[in-house]
TORKOL-4160 file (C-alpha; in steps of 0.2 Angstrom, whole numbers, padded with zeros to 4 digits, m for minus):
214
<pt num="1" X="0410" Y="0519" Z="0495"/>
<pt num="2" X="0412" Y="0534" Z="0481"/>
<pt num="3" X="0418" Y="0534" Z="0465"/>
<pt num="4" X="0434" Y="0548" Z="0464"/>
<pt num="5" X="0435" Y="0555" Z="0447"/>
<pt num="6" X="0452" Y="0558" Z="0446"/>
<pt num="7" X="0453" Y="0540" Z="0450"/>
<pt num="8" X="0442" Y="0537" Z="0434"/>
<pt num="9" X="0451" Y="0547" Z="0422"/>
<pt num="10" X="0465" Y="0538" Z="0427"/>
<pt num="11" X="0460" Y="0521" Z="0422"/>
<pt num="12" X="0454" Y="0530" Z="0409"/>
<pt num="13" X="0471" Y="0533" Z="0402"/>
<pt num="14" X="0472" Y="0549" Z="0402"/>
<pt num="15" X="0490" Y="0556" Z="0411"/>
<pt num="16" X="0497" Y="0574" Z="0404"/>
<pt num="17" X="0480" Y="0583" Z="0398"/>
<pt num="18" X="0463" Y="0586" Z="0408"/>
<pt num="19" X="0448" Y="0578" Z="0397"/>
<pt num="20" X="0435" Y="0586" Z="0390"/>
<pt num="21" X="0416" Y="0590" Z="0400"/>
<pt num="22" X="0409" Y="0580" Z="0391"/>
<pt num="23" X="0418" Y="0567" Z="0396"/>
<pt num="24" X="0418" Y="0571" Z="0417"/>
<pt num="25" X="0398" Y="0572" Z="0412"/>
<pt num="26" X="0398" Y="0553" Z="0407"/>
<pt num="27" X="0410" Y="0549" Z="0420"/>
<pt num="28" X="0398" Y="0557" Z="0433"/>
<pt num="29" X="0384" Y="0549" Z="0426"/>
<pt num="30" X="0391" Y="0532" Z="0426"/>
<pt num="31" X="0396" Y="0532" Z="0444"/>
<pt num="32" X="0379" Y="0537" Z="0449"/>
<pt num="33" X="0373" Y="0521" Z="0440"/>
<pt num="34" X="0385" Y="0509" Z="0445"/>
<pt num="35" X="0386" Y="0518" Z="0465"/>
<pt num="36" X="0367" Y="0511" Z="0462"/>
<pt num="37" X="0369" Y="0494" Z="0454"/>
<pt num="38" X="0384" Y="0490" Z="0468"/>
<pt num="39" X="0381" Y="0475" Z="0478"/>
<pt num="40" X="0398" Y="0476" Z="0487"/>
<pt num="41" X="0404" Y="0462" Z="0501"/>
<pt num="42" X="0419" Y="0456" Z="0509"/>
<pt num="43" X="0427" Y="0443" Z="0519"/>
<pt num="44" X="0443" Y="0445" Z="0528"/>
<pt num="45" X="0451" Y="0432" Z="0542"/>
<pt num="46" X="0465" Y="0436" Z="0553"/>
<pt num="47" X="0479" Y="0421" Z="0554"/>
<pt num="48" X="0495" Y="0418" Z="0560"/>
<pt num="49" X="0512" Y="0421" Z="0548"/>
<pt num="50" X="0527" Y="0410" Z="0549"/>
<pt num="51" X="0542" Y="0407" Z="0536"/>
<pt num="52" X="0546" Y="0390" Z="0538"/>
<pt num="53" X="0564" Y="0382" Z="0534"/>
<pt num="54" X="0562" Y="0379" Z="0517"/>
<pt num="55" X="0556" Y="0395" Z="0514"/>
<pt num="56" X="0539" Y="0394" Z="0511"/>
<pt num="57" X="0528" Y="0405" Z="0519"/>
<pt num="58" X="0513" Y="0398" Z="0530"/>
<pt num="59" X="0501" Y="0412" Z="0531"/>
<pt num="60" X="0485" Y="0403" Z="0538"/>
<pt num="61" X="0483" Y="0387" Z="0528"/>
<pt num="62" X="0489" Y="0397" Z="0514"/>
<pt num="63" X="0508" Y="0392" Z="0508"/>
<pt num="64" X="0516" Y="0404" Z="0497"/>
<pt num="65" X="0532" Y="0403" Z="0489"/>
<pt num="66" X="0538" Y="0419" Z="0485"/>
<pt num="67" X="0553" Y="0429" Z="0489"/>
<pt num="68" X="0540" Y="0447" Z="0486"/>
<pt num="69" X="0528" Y="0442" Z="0497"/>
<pt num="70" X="0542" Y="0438" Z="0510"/>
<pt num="71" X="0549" Y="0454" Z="0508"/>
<pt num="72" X="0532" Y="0461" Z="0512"/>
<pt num="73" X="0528" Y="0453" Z="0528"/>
<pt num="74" X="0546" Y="0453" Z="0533"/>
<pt num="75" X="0542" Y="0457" Z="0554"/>
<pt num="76" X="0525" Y="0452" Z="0553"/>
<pt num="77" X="0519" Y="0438" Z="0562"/>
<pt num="78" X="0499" Y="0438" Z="0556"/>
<pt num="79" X="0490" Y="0444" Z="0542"/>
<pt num="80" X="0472" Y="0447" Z="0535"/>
<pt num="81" X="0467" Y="0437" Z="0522"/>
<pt num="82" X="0457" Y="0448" Z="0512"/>
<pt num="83" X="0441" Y="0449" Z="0498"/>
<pt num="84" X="0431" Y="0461" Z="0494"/>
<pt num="85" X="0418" Y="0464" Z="0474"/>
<pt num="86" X="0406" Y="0475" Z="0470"/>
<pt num="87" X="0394" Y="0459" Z="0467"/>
<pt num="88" X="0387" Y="0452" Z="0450"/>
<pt num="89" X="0375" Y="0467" Z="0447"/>
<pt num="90" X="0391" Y="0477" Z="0442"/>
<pt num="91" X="0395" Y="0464" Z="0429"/>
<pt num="92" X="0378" Y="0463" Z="0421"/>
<pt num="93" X="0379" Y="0480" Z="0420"/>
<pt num="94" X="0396" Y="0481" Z="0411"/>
<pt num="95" X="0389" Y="0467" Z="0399"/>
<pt num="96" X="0375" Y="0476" Z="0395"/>
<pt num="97" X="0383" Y="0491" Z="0388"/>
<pt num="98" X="0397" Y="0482" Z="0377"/>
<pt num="99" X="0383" Y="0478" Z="0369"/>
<pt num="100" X="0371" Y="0492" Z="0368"/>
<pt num="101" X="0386" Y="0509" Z="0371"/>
<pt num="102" X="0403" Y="0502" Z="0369"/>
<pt num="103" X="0408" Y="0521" Z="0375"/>
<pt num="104" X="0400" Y="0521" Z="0389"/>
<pt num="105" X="0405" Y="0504" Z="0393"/>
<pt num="106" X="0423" Y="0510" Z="0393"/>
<pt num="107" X="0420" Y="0524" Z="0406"/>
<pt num="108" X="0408" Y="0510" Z="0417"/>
<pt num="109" X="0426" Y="0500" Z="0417"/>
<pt num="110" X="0436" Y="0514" Z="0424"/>
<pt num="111" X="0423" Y="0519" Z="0437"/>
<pt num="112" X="0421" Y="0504" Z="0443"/>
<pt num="113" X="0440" Y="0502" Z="0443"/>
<pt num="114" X="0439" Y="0517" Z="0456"/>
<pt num="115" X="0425" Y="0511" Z="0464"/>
<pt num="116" X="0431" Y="0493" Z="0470"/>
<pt num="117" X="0448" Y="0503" Z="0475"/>
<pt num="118" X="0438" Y="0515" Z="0486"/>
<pt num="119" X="0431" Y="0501" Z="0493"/>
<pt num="120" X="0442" Y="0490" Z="0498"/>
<pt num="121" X="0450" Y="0506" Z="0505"/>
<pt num="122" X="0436" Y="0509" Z="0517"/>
<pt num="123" X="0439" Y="0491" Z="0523"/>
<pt num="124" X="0456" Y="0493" Z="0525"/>
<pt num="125" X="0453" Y="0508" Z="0534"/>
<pt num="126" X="0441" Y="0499" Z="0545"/>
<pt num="127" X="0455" Y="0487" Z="0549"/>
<pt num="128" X="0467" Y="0500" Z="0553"/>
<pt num="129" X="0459" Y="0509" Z="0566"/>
<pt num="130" X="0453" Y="0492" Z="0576"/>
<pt num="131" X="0472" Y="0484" Z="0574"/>
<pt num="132" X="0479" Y="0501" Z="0580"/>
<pt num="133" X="0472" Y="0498" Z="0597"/>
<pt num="134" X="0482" Y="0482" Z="0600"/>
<pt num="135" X="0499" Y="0493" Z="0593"/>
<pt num="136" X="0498" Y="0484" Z="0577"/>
<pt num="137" X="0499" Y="0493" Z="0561"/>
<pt num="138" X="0494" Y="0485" Z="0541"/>
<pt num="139" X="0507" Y="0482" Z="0528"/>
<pt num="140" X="0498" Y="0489" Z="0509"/>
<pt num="141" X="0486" Y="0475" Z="0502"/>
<pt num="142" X="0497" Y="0462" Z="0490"/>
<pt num="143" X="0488" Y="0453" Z="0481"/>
<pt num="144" X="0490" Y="0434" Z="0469"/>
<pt num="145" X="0498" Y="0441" Z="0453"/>
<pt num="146" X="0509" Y="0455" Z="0460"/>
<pt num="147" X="0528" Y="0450" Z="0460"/>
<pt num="148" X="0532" Y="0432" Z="0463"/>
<pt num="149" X="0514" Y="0427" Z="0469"/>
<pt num="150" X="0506" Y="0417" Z="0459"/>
<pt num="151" X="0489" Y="0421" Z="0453"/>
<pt num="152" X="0488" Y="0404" Z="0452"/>
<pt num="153" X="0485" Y="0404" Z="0472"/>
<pt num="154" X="0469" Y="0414" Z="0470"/>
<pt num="155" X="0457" Y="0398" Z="0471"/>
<pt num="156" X="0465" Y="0390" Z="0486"/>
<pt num="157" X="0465" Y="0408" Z="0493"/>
<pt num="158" X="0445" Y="0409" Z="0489"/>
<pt num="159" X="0442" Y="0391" Z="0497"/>
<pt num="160" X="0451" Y="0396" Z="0514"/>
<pt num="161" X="0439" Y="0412" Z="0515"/>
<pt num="162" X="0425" Y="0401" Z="0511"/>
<pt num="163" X="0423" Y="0416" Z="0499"/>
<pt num="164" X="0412" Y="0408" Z="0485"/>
<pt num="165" X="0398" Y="0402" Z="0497"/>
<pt num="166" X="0400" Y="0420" Z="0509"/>
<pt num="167" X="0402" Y="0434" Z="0497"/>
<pt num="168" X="0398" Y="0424" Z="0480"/>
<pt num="169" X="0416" Y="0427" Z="0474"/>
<pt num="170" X="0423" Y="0412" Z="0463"/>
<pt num="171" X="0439" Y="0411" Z="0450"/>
<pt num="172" X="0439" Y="0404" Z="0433"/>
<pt num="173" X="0450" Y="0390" Z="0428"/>
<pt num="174" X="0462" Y="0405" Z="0421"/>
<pt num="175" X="0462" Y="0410" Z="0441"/>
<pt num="176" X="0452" Y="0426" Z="0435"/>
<pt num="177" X="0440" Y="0433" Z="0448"/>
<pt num="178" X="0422" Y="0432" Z="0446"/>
<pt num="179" X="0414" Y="0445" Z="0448"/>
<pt num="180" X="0427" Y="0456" Z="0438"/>
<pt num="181" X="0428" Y="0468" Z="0449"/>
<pt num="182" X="0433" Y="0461" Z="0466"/>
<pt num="183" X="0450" Y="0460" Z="0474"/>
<pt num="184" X="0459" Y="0447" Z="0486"/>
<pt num="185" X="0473" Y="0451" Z="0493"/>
<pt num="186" X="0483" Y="0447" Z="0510"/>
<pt num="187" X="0488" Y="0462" Z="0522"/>
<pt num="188" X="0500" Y="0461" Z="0535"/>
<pt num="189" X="0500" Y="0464" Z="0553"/>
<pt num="190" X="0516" Y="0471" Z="0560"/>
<pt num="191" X="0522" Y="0482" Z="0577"/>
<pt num="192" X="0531" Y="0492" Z="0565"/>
<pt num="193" X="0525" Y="0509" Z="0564"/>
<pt num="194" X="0540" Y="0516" Z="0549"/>
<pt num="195" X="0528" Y="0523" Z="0534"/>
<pt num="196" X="0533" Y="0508" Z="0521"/>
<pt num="197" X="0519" Y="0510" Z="0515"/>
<pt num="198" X="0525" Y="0515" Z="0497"/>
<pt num="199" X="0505" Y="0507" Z="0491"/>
<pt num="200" X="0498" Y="0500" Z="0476"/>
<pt num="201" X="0508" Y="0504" Z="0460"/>
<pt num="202" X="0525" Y="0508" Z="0467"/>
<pt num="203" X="0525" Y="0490" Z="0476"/>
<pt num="204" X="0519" Y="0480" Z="0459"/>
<pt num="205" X="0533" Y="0477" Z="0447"/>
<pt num="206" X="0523" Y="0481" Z="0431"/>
<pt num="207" X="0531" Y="0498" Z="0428"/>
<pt num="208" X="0526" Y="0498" Z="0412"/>
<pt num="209" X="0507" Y="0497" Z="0416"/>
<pt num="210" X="0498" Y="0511" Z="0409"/>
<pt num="211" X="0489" Y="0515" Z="0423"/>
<pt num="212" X="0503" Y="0518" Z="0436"/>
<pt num="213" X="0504" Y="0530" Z="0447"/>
<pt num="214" X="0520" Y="0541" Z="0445"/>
């Protein structure tokens, strides 16, 4: 796992001007720290995909109404359900400097932003290459809270990976994940090998996000 700085500046907000040195001096310095207060794990399980009459879409024991996510899958008959966090560590380490460097707190966010995007990118990579062999290619990670798909899914989506007793990762009764920085998401198996892999930003509907890619 690394920390790209680029990455960081971005979640840092920053979009038409370079920042300063100082600035990539903290932003080097945090990832250093948090790179060594990581504890990243994941879980992933591959399951069967099928869109039944009423149009919900059984992935696994996971049913999902959305017309998004259908879209996403359309052609693929399984998918990886996905989790991946950077552990509690991370967390106690964000806490600790609201309170102490509300500054540095700030950049600690937008590295670890980077970070758990790296990581899950490594995993996906992972994937890629042991799919590939069976003539299988992945659909981009989608995850509850993109599009239609309810965030409100990330629970039950938790429960099936077994995710809070394997890898520690849990939601709050908001459906936030705990620890902060993790992901879930569910990728798609397809014999498709057409580049739709538009990724991330240009497949989530928040166009007004601040920290979309262009």
């Amino acid at each position: 796992m690394t920390i790209d700085e680029k990455e960081a500046v971005r979640y840092l907000g920053y979009r038409n001007h370079e920042p300063d040195e100082k600035t990539c001096s903290e932003i080097r310095i945090c990832s250093q720290e948090l790179l060594q207060a990581a504890a990243p794990k994941s879980r992933v399980i591959r399951v069967p995909v099928t869109k039944r009459p009423d149009g919900v879409l059984q992935i696994g024991e996971l049913q999902v109404t959305s017309t998004d996510l259908a879209g996403h899958l359309r052609g693929c008959k399984e998918a990886f359900l996905f989790a991946a966090t950077l552990g509690a560590p991370v967390d106690r380490l964000l806490r600790r400097y609201s309170v102490t460097a509300m500054s540095r707190a700030v950049i600690l966010q937008a590295c670890a932003a980077a970070a758990i995007e790296s990581y899950c990118d490594e995993l996906e990579e992972d994937l890629r290459q042991k799919v590939e062999a069976e003539g299988l290619f992945l659909r981009p990670r989608y995850s509850p809270g993109y599009g239609d798909f309810p965030v409100q899914q990330q629970p039950e989506l938790l429960r099936i990976l077994d995710a809070p007793r394997q890898i520690g990762l849990t939601a709050t009764d908001s459906c936030m994940l705990v620890p902060t920085k993790s992901v879930t998401a569910i990728i798609g198996l397809t014999t498709d090998k057409t580049d739709c892999h538009i990724r991330k930003c240009m497949d989530c509907k928040a166009k007004a996000c601040p920290f979309r890619r262009e």
